[in-house]
N, C-alpha and C positions, 0 to 999 in steps of 0.2 A: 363662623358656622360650626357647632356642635354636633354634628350627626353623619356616622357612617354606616357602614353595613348592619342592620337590624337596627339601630338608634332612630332617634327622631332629629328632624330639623330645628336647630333653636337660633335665637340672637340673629335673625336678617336685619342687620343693619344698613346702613349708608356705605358703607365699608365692603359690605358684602359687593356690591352693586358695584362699585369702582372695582373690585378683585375682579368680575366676570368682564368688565370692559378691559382691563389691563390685558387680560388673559388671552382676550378676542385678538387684542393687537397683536398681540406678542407671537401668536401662533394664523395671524396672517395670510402668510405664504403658502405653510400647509394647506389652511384652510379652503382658500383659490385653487390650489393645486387640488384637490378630492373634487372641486367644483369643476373643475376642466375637466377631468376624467370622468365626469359623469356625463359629460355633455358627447364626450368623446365618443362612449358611449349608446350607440346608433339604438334607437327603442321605438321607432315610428310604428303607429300601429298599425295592424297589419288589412287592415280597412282601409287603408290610404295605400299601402304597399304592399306585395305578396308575404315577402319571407320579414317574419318579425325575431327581434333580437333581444325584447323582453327579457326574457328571462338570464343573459347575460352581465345585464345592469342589476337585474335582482340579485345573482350570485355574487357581482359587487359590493354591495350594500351589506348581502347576508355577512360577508369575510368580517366586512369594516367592526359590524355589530358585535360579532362574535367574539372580536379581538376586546372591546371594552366590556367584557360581560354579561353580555344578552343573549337568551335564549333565542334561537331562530327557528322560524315553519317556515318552510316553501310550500304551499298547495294552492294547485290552478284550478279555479271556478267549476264545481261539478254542476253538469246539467240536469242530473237527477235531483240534483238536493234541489234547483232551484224553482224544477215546475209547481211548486206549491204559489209562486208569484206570478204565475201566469196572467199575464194580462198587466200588468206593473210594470212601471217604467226598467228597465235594465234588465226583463224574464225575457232574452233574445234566443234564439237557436244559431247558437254559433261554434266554433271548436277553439276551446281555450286549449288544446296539448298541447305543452313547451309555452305555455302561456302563465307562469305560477303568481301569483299575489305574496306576498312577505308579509310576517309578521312577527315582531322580534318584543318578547316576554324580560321584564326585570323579574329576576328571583326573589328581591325586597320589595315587590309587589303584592307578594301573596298576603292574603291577609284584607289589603286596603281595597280602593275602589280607586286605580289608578288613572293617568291621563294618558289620554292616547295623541299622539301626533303623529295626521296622515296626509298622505298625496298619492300622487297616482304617478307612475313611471314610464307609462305612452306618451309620443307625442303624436303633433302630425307631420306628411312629408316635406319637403324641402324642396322643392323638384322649382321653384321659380329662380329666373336669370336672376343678374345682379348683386349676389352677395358679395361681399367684399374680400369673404375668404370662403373656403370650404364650411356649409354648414354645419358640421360636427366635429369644427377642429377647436372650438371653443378657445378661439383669442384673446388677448388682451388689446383693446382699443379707446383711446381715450375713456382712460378709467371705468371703460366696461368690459363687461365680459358678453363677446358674441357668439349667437349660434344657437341653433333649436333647440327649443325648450328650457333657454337657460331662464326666460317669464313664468310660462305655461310647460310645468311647474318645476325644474330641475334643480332650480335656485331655492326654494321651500323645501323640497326633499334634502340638498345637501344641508343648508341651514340647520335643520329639524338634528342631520345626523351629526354633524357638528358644534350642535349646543350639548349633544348628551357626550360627546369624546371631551367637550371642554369640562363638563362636570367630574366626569372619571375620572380625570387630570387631577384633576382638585380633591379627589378622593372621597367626593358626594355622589351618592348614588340614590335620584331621587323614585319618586313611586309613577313613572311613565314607562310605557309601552311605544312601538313605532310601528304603521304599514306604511304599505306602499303598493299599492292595487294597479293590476292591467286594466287597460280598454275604456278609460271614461271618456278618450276623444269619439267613441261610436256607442256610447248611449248609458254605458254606467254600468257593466255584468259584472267587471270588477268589483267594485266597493259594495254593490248587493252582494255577490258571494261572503265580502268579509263580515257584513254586517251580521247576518246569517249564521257566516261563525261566532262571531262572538256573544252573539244571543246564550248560544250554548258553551261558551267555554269560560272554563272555573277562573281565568282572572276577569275581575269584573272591572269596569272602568265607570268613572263618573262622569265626566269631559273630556271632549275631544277638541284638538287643534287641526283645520286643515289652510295647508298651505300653500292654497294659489293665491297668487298675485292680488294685494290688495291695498298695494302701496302702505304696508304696516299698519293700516288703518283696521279695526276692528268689525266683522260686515256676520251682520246674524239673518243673514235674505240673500238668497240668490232665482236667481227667472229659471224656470221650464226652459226645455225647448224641444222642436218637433220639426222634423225633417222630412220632407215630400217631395215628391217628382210630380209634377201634372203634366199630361201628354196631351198636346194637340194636334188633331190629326188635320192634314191638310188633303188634297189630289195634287199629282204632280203632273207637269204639262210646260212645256215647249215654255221657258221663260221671255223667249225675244219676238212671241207670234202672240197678236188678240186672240183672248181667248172668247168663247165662248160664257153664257149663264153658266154658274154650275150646273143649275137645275140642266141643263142643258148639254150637259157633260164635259164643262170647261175645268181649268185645273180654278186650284185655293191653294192659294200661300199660307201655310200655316205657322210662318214666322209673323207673318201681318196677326192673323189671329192670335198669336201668342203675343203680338202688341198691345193688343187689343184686351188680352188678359192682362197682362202687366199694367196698363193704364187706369183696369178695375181694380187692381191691389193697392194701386198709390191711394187711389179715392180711400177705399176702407182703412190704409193707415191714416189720413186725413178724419175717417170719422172718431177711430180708437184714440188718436189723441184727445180728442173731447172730451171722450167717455171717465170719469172716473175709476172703472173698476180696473182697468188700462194703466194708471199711475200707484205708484209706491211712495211715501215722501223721503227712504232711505235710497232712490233711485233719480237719474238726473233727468229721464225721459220715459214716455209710456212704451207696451210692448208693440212692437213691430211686426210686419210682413216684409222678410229680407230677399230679395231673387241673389241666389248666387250662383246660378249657372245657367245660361241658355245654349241650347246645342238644337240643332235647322238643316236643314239640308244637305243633299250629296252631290249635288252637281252646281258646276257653275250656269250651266247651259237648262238648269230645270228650280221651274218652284218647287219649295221641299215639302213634303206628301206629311211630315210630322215637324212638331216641335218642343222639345222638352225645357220645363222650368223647374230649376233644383227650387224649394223653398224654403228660409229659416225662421221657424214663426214661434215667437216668445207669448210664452204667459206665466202667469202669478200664483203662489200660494193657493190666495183664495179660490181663485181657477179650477184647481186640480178636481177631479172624478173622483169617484168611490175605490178607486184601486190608488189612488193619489196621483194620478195623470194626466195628460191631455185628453182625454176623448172627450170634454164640454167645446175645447175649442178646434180640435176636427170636422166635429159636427157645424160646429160656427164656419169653416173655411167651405167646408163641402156645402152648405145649404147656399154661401155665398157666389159660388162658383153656380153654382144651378139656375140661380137667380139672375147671373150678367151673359149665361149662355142662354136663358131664356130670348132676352133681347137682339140677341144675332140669330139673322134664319140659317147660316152655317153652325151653329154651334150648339142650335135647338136643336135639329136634327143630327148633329155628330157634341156630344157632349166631351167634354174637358174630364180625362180620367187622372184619377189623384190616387195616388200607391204611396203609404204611410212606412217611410224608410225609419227611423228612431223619436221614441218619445223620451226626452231626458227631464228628468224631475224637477221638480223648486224645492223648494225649501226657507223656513224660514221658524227662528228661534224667539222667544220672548226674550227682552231686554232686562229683566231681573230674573240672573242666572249667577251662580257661582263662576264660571268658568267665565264670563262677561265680565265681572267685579274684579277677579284675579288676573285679568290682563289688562284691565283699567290699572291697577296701581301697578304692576311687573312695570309699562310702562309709563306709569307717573315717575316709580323711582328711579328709573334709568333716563329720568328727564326729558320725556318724550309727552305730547300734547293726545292726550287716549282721543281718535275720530270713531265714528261711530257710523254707517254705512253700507250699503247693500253691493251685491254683486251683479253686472249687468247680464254676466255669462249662465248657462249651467254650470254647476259643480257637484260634488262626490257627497256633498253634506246631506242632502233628501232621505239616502238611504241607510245614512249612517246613522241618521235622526229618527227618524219613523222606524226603521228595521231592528237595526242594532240601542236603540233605547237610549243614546247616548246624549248627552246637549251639545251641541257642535256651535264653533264659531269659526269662519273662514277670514285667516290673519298669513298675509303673507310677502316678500320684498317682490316689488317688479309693478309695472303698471300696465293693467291687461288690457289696454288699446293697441299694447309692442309685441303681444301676443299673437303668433302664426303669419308676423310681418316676416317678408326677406328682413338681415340684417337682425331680427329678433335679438335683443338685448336687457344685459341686467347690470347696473352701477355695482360695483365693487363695495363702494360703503354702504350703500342699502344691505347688499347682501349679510356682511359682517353684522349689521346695526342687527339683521332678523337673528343672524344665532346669538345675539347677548339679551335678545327679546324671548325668544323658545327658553334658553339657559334660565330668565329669571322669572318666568311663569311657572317654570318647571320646579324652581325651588320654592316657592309660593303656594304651588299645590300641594308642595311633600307639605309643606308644614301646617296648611290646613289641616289636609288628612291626618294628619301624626297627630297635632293637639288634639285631634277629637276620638283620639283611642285610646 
């Protein structure tokens, strides 16, 4: 490698690519160790928990950066700047203070149209039995590394910050930038705020890397998603006595009638598998209606008067509204909801009320992209098989895409089925493989950019 500070990148050879793997191993233990303490780290977000510790991992991060050379911002999400997106997925009213985003500037940047690698620094909580250790004590267990968010995404953030300390090492410094945004586990105000910024800020970036879980696989699609509460209201009455007609002023189980919903949602994901507009071919299965929370009653001794259904309902790209969100497939859940309470006389007359909690965006890249081609060979040369692949989840890429102008591809270690499990884990050699994967994207883009100036 020919290029240091102000210099171009020349000669990536075969050789290059074995030095960044030697270098990987060799600095190992360091390596795990930055990853433990990120895990260590407590960053739940504060939507899942009261007191958030954000920005503790961010001044983390900021120290690490700062030591190899980079320019660091702290600034937490203003909600002034962002009501011009009103109505867009991640325009939330919420208080980001003590909440700040990072984002860490190379001074051998200026000039180019550098690479960004980003992730987000929230996770969710922890609060289920069974872990096998403390979940933020981020152990060593059979060749993984356990503990929240070391999938979704602690393990891409360390990676990310690890490939650029292994190049400093090496005394390359190439033309990438680094964030690291609050809040995408509650709908995405983080990475809209960055996007936002970097619209306006003098270093411009050509491509982005973000790093969730994607089992290194290369993924230019990730799904919407959209979160509801529907409330079914019951009457409550003496559970162990006949009751009466309603009509008649007897009670209604409004857990039964919330059966009764649930059985109308299986049928419609029954119909959406059909449907094509439902399927992606960079996806394994079409989008869904998910129940992930029923809550019913207050007494043992009474039917319960209400009963609430959390809902997780995925869509696509082409989906998306005029602001780039769900409101085509709201409308689809709401008209269908009107339609199956038609058919009950308790539910014509007491209709099923739906309070729209988070719309989180899709996203999705053309396949002839620079930033695509350059991590097709990054990891051709480091002797890895380039897959090519969508994400089932939401992720931060929609707005980094659409807002911030940038091409995004979501490339990251971990496999995000292990994601928000008890026991949540990441292998050790995935890990390490992902920072010799960022390291040689990273020198691949410098020397794009460089020859072309």
């Amino acid at each position: 490698m020919g290029w240091k500070k102000g210099g171009k990148i020349t000669m990536l050879t075969n050789n290059t690519y074995k030095l960044i793997t030697k270098n990987v191993k060799k600095n190992a233990d360091r390596y795990i160790s930055f990853f433990q303490c990120l895990i260590q780290c407590r960053s739940v977000n504060p939507f899942f928990e009261q007191e958030s510790t954000e920005a503790e991992c961010q001044q983390m991060l900021a120290h690490y950066l700062e030591s190899i050379g980079y320019i660091v911002h702290l600034r937490e999400p203003n909600l002034a700047e962002l009501k011009k997106y009103a109505g867009r997925p991640g325009a939330v009213d919420r208080d980001f203070e003590g909440r700040p985003n990072l984002i860490a500037l190379s001074p051998q940047s200026r000039g180019f149209r550098a690479l960004l690698l980003a992730g987000h620094i929230d996770t969710v909580s922890a609060s289920e039995a069974n872990w096998v250790a403390p979940p933020f004590s981020g152990i060593i267990k059979d060749n993984f590394i356990v503990g929240r968010g070391t999938v979704d995404m602690k393990g891409g953030i360390a990676a990310m910050v690890c490939a650029l300390d292994l190049l400093a090492e090496l005394r390359v410094y190439p033309l990438v930038s680094f964030a690291s945004v609050v809040d995408e586990e509650a709908g995405g105000s983080g990475m809209l705020a960055l996007a936002d910024y970097l619209r306006h800020c003098e270093q411009l970036h050509g491509g982005a890397i973000l790093g969730e879980p994607t089992n290194l696989a290369i993924a230019t699609l990730s799904r919407g998603i959209l979160w509801a509460e529907v409330t079914i209201k019951g009457r409550s009455g003496h559970i162990e006595v006949k009751q009466p007609s309603w009509r008649k002023g007897g009670a209604v189980d409004a857990i039964q009638k919330a059966l009764y919903v649930v059985k109308a949602l299986k049928k419609l994901n029954n119909i959406w598998a059909k449907q094509s507009r439902k399927r992606h071919p960079l996806l394994p299965r079409p989008c869904r209606v998910e129940i992930a929370r029923i809550q019913g009653g207050h007494s043992p001794t009474s039917f319960a008067d209400v009963c609430t259904l959390t809902l997780n309902i995925q869509y696509l790209p082409d989906e998306r509204d005029e602001c780039g969100g769900g409101g085509r497939i709201k409308t689809e859940i709401e008209t269908y909801l009107k339609e199956i309470a038609s058919k009950d006389p308790w539910l014509r007359e007491n209709p099923p009320y739906i309070k729209w909690i988070v719309d989180a965006d899709s996203f999705e890249l053309s396949g002839d992209n620079t930033i695509v081609e350059i991590a097709k060979e990054a990891l051709t040369r480091l002797g890895e098989r380039p897959v090519l692949r969508g994400v089932e989840t939401h992720t931060d890429a929609g707005a980094l895409h659409e807002i911030g102008k940038i091409p995004v591809i979501i490339l990251g270690p971990g496999q995000m089925h292990l994601a928000h499990q008890v026991n949540e884990k990441l292998g050790i050699k995935e890990f390490l493989k992902a920072i010799a994967i960022y390291a040689a994207i990273s020198l691949l883009w410098t020397e794009t950019q460089t020859s072309e100036s």
